[in-house]
N, CA, C and O atoms as a DFTB+ gen file, in Angstrom:
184 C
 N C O
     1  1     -41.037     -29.931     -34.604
     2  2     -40.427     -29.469     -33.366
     3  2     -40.920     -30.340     -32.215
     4  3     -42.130     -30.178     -32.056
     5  1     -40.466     -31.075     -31.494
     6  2     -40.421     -31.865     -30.238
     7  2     -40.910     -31.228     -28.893
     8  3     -41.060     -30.008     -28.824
     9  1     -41.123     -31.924     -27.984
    10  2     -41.292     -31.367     -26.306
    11  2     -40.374     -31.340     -25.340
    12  3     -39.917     -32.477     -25.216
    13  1     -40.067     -30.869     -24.875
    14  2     -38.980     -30.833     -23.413
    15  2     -39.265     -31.748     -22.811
    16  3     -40.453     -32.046     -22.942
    17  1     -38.676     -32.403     -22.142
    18  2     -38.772     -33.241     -21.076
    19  2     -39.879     -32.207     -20.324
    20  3     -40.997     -32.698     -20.172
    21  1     -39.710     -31.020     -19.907
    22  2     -40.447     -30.844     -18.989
    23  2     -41.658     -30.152     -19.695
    24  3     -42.584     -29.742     -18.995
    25  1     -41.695     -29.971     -21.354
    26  2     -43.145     -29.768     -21.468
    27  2     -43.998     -30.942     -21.244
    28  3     -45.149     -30.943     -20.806
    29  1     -43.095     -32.197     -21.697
    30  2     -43.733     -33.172     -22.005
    31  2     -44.606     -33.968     -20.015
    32  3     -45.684     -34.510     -19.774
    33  1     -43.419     -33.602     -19.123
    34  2     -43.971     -33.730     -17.754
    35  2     -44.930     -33.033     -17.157
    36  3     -45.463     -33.420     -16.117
    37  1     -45.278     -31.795     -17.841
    38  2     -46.095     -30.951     -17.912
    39  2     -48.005     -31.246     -18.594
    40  3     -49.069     -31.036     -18.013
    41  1     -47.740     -31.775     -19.964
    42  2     -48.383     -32.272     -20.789
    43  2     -49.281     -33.785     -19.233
    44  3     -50.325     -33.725     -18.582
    45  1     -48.506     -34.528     -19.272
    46  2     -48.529     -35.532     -18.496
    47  2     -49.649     -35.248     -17.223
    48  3     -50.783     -35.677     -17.009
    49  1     -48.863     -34.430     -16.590
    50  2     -49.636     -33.960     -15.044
    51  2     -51.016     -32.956     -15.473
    52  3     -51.815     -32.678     -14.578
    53  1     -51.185     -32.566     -16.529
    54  2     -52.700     -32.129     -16.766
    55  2     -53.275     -32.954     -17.601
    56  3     -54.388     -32.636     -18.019
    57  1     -52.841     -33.847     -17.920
    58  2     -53.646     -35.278     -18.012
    59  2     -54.431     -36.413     -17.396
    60  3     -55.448     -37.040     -17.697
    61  1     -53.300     -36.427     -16.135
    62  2     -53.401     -37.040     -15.114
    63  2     -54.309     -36.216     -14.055
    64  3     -54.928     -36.774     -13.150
    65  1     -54.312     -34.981     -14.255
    66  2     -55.723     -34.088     -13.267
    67  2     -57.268     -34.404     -13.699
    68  3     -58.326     -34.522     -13.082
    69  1     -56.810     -34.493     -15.269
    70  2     -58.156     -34.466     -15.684
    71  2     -58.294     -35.395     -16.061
    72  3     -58.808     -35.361     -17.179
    73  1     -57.955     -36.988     -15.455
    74  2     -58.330     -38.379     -15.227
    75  2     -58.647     -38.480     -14.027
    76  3     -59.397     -39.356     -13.596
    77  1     -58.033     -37.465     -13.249
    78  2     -58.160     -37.576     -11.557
    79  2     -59.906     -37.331     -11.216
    80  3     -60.676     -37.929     -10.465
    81  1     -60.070     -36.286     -12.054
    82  2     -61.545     -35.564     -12.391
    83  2     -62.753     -36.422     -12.761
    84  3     -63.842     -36.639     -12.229
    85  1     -62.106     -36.851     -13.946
    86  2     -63.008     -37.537     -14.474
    87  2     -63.138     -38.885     -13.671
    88  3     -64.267     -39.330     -13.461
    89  1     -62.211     -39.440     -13.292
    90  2     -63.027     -40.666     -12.088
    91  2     -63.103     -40.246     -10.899
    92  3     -62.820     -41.092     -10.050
    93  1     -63.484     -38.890     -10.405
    94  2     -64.127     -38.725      -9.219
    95  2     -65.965     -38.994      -9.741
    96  3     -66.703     -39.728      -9.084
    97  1     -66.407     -38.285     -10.936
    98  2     -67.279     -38.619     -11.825
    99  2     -68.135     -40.097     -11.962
   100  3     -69.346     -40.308     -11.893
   101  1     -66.868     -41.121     -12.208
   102  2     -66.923     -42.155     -12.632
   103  2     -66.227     -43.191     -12.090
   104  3     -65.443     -43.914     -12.705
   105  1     -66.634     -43.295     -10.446
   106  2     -65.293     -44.192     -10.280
   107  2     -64.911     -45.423     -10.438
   108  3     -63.765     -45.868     -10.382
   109  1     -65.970     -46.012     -10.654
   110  2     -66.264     -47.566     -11.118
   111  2     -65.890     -47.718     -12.998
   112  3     -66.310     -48.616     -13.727
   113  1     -64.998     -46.547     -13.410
   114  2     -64.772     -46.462     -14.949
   115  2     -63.393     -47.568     -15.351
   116  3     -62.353     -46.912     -15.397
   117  1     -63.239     -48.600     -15.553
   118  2     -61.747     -49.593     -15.329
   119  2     -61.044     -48.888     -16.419
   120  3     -59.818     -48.790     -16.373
   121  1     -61.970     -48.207     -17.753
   122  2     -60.945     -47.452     -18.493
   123  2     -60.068     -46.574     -18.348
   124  3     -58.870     -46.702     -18.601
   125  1     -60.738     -45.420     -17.839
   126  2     -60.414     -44.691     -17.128
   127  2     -59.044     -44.877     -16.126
   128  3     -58.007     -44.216     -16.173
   129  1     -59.448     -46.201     -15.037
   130  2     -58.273     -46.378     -14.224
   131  2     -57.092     -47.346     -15.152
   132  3     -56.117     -47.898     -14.640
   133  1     -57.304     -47.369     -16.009
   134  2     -56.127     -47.897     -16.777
   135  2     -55.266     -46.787     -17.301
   136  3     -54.066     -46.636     -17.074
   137  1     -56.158     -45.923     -18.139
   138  2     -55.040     -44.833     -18.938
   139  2     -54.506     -44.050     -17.510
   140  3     -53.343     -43.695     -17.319
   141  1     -55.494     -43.895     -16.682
   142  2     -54.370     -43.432     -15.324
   143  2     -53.142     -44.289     -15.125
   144  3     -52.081     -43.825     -14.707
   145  1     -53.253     -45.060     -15.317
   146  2     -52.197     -45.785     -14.743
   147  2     -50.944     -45.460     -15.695
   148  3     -49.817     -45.062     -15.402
   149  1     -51.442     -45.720     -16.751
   150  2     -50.205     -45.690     -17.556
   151  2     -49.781     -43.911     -17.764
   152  3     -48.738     -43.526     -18.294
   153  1     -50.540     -43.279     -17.375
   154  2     -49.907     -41.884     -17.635
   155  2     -49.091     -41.725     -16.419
   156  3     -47.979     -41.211     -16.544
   157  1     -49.575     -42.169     -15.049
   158  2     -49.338     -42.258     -14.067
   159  2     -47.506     -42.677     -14.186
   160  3     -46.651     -41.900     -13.762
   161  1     -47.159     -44.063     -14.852
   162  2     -46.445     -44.646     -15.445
   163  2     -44.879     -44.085     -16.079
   164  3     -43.676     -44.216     -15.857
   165  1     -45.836     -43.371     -17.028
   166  2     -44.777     -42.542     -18.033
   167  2     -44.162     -41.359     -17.230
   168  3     -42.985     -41.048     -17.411
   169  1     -45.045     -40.622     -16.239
   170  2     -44.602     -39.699     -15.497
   171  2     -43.534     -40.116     -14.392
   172  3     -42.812     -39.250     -13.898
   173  1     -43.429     -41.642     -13.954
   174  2     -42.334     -42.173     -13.172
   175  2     -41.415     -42.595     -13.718
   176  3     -40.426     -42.659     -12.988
   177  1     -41.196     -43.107     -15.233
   178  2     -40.131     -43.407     -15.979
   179  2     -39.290     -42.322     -16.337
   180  3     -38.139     -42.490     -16.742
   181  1     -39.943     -40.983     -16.171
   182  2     -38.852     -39.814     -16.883
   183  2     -37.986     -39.399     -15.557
   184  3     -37.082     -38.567     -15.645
């Protein structure tokens, strides 16, 4: 069984909180600001 568009935008934006989180933590983390980016990313392509 698959995701909705909007579970999946859903899925996305509490991902993206708890990257937001975690480099308040860590802000000098480049990993970190990468997978942001790209979740960041996927959430502007839909």
């Amino acid at each position: 069984m698959g995701m909705t568009n909007k579970q999946f935008q859903g899925f996305i934006r509490l991902a993206l909180e708890l990257l937001e989180r975690a480099l308040q933590k860590s802000p000098d983390n480049e990993e970190l600001k990468k997978v942001k980016d790209i979740f960041q990313l996927m959430l502007e392509d839909d």
